[in-house]
N, C-alpha and C positions, 0 to 999 in steps of 0.2 A: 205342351205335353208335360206333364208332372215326369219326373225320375223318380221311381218307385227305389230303386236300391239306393239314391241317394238319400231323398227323406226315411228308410230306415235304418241308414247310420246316423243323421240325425237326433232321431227318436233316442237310438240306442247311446248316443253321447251323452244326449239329455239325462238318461235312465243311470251311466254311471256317475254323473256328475253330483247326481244323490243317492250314491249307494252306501255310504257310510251315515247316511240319515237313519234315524231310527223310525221305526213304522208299525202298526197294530196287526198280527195276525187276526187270526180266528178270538172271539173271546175267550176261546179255552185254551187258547196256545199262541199267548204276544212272542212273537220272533223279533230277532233283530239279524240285519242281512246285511253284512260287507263283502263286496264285489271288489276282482280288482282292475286293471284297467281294459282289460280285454278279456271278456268273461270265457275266452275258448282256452284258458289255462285252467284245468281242473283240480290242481289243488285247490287253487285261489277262493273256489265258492264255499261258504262256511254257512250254513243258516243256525240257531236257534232258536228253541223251541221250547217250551216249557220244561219237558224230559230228556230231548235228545239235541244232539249237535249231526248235522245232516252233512257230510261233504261227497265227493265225488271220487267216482273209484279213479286209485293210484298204484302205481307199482309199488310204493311201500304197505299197502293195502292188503294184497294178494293174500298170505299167508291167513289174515282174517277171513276176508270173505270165503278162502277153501274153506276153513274152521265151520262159518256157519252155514253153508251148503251142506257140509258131512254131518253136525251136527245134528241137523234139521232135516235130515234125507229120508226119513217116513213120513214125516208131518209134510212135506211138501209133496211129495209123489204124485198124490191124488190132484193135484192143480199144476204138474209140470210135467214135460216133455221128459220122457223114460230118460234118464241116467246112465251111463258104463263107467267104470270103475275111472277110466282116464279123468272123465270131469272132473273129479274128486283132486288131482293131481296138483299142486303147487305149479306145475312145470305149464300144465295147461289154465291156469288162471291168470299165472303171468300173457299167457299167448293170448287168452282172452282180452285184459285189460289191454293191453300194445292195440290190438284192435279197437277196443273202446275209445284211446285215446285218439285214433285217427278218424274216427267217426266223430268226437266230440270237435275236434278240430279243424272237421267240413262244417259243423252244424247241424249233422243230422240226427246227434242225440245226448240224452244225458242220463245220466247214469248216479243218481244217490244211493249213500251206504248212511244207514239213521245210527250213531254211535251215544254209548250213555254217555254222562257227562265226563266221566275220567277217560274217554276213547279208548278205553280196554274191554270192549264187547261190541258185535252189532245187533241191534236190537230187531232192524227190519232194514228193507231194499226196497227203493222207488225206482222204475226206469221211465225213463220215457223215448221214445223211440221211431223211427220213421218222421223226422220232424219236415216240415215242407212248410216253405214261407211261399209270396207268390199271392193269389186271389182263394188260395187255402188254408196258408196259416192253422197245419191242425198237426197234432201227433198220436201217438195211442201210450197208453201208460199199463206199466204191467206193478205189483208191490205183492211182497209178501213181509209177516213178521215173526219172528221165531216165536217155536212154543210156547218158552216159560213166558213170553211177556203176552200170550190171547188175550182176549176178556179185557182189558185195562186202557183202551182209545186208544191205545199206541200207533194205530193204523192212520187212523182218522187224525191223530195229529201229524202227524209223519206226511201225509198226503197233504194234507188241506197246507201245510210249509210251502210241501214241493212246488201240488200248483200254483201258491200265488207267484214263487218267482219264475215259471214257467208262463205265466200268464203276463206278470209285467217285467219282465226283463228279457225273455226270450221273443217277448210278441204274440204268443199265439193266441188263436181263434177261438179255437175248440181245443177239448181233451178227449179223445176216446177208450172208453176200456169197455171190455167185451170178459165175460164170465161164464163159466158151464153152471145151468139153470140150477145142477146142487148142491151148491157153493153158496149157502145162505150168508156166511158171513162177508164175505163179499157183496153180497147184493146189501147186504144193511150198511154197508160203509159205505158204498156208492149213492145211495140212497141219501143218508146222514151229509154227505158232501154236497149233493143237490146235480149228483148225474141222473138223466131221463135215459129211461131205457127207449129207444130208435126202432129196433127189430130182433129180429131172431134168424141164428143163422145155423142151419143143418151139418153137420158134418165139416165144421169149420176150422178146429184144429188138431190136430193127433198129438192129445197129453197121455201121459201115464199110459204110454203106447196102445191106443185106440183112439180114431175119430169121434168128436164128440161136438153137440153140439152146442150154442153159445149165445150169451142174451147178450143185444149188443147196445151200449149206452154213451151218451156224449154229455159233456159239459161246457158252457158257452162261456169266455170269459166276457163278464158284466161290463167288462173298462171298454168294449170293441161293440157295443150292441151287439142286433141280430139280423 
């Protein structure tokens, strides 16, 4: 009988044994990715990307992320779960993050903040979230990017970072994201990444305080077949 957790510490020894190797993104966005030796310490993970430097939320972090939550707080309305004033809070990001970091450090998710290159702005947010290894191996990814940087791939490179190392360093199967049907831009980025839309699901999540329904898409990673 095979041991399933042991061959994927294995894998995963493998995978940081060549983390400080250099490796091809996307042809529009060559990364390079240093891990450190236990990728469940969240500063540790740094990606590069053609525009941005992608790391994981920190408690030194905090005060940014409130920044472009509040900043961004009409442009994102229409694609997020209603708001009260506390969100907005310093006091409650930090409480946020404290939890992020105890979830990153089950494994059950991860959490990028896409920073320009001088890391004095965030450009966008990738999560990825509900991770499950196992004969599933799948998570769900949620990303937004601020206004002034729309229109410019920012998204699509942001992403296509995330998942590869989501896909070869984490293990996973599958990627799922899920979109309200009028949300074009979204569906063009998901589309441009090479997500298939699955189904459609009714009344599936209550953003911008009403239920609303959602087109539901996955992506396979290449390296695991199908």
């Amino acid at each position: 009988m095979i041991n399933h957790h042991l061959s994927q510490d294995l894998h995963r020894n493998q995978l940081r044994s060549e983390a400080n190797k250099n490796f091809q993104g996307t042809p529009a966005a060559p990364l390079k990715l240093a891990l450190c030796a236990s990728y469940k310490i969240p500063k540790m993970i740094n990606i590069q990307t053609e525009r941005t430097t992608l790391v994981t939320l920190s408690k030194s972090s905090a005060e940014m992320v409130r920044n472009y939550y509040f900043e961004n707080k009409a442009h994102l309305s229409l694609w997020e779960p209603a708001r009260d004033y506390e969100f907005h809070t310093l006091e409650k990001w930090q409480e946020f993050i404290s939890e992020y970091e105890d979830s990153f450090n089950s494994g059950t998710a991860v959490k990028f903040i896409a920073l320009n290159k001088t890391k004095t702005e965030i450009i966008g947010v990738c999560n990825f979230s509900n991770i499950v290894h196992g004969v599933f191996q799948a998570c769900n990814v949620g990303y937004s990017v601020a206004k002034k940087y729309e229109s410019q791939g920012y998204m699509y490179e942001i992403l296509s970072a995330a998942i590869k190392y989501i896909f070869e360093f984490v293990g996973m199967h599958r990627v799922m994201a899920n979109y309200i049907p009028e949300n074009d831009r979204s569906a063009a980025v998901l589309n441009r990444l090479g997500f298939e839309k699955e189904g459609y699901a009714k009344s599936y999540l209550k953003i911008n305080g009403k239920w609303q329904d959602h087109i539901l898409t996955s992506k396979i990673n290449p390296g695991t077949g199908t």
